[in-house]
C-alpha beads as a LAMMPS data file, in Angstrom:
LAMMPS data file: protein, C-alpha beads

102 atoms
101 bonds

1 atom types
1 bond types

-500.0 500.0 xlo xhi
-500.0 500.0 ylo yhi
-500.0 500.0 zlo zhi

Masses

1 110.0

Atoms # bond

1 1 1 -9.518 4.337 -21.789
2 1 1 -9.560 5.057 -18.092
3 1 1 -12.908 6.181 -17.645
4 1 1 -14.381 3.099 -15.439
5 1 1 -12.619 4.116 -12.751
6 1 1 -12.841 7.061 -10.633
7 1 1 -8.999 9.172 -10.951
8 1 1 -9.493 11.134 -7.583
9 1 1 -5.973 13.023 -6.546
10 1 1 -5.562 10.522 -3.972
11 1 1 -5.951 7.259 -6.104
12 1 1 -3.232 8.854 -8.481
13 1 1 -1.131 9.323 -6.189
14 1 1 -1.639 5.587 -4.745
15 1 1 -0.824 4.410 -7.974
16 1 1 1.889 6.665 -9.147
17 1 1 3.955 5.470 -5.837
18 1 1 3.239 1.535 -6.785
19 1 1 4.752 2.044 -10.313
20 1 1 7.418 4.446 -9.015
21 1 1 8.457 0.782 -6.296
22 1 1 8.305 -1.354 -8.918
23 1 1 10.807 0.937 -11.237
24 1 1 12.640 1.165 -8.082
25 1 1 12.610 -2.631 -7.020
26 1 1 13.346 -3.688 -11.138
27 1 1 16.879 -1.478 -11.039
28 1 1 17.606 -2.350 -7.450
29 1 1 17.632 -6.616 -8.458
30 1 1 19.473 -5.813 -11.565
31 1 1 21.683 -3.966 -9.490
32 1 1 21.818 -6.132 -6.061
33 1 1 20.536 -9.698 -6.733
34 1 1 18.296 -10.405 -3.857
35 1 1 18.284 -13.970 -1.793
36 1 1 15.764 -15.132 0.791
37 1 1 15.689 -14.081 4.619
38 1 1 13.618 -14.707 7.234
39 1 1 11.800 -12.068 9.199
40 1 1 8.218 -12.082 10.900
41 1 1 6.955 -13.264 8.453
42 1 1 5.988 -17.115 8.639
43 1 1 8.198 -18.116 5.382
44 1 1 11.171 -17.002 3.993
45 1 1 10.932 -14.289 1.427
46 1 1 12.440 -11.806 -1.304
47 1 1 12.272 -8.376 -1.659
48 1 1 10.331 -8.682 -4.790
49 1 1 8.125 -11.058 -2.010
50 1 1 7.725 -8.772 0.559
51 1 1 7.052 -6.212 -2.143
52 1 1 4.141 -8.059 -3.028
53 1 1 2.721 -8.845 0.249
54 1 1 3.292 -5.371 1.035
55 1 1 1.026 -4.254 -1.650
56 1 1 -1.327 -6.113 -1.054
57 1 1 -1.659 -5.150 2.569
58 1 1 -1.652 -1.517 1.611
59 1 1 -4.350 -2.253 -0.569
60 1 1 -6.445 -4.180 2.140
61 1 1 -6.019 -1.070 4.443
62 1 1 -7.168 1.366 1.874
63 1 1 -10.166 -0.548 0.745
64 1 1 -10.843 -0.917 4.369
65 1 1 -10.657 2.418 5.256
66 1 1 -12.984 3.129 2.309
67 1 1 -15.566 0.482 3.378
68 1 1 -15.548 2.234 6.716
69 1 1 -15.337 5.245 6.421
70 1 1 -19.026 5.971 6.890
71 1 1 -19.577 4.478 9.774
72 1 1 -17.018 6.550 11.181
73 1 1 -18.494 9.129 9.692
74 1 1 -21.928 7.934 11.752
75 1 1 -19.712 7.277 14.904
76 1 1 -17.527 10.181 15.044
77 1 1 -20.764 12.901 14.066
78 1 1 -18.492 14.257 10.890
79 1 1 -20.127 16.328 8.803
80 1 1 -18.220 14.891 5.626
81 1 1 -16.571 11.163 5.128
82 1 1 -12.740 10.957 6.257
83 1 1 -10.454 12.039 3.657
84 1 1 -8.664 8.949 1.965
85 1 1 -5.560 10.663 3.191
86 1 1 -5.946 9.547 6.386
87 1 1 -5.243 5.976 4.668
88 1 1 -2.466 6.477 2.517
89 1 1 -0.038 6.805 5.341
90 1 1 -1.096 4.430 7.064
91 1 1 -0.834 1.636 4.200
92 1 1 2.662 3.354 3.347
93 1 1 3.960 2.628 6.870
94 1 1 2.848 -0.851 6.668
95 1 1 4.066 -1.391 3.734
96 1 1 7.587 0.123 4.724
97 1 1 7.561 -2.081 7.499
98 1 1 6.718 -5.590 5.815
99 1 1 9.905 -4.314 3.323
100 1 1 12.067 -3.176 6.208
101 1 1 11.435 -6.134 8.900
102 1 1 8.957 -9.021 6.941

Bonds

1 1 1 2
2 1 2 3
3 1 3 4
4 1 4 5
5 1 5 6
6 1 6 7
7 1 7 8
8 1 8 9
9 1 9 10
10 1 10 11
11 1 11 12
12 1 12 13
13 1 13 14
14 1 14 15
15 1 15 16
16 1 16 17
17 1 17 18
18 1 18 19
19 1 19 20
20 1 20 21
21 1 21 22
22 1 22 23
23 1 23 24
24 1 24 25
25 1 25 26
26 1 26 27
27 1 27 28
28 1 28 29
29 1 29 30
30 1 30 31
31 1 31 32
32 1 32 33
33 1 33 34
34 1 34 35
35 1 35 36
36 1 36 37
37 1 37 38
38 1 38 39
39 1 39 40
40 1 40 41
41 1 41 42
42 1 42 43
43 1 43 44
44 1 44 45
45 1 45 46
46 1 46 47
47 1 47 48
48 1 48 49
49 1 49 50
50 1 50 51
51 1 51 52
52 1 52 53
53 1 53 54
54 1 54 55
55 1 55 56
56 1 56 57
57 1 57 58
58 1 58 59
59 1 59 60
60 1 60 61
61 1 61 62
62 1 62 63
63 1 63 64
64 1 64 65
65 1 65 66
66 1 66 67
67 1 67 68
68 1 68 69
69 1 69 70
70 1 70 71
71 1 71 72
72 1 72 73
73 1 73 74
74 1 74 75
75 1 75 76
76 1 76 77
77 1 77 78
78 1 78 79
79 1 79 80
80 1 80 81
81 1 81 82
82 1 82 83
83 1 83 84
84 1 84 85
85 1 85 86
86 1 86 87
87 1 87 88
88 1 88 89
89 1 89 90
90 1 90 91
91 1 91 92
92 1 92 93
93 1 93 94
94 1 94 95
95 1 95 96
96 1 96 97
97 1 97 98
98 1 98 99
99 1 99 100
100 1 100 101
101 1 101 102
């Protein structure tokens, strides 16, 4: 069924942590109705919003970070591509922050 696609460790874990914020974001509105604020963002938003927008941005950085990583590969003189590792943080800190300030 989910042989198109390539399950490396770190893509599991990429997805395993979206599902696991959804679950999380599902029992926190049923449990704390949400209502719209204002942050940096240029609009006025919901968690389930910034949620969103904050996957999407994580996703951006990851497929980013995969489109580049060889040229940094070529521009750093690695041996081996970056590990998608490096990413993950990354796109989990942005994503934190969007929640946390957007």
């Amino acid at each position: 069924m989910f042989d198109w696609m390539a399950w490396t460790t770190p893509v599991a874990v990429f997805f395993s942590c979206i599902v696991l914020m959804l679950f999380g974001m599902t029992v926190w509105e049923m449990k704390s109705p949400t209502t719209l604020r204002r942050g940096f963002l240029p609009m006025e938003t919901t968690r389930g919003d910034r949620l969103f927008i904050g996957l999407l941005a994580a996703a951006y950085v990851n497929l980013t970070f995969v489109g580049l990583s060889g040229k940094l590969m070529q521009w750093m003189s690695l041996e081996t591509e970056p590990s998608i590792w490096i990413s993950f943080p990354i796109s989990m800190a942005l994503l934190a922050l969007i929640m946390r300030k957007g």
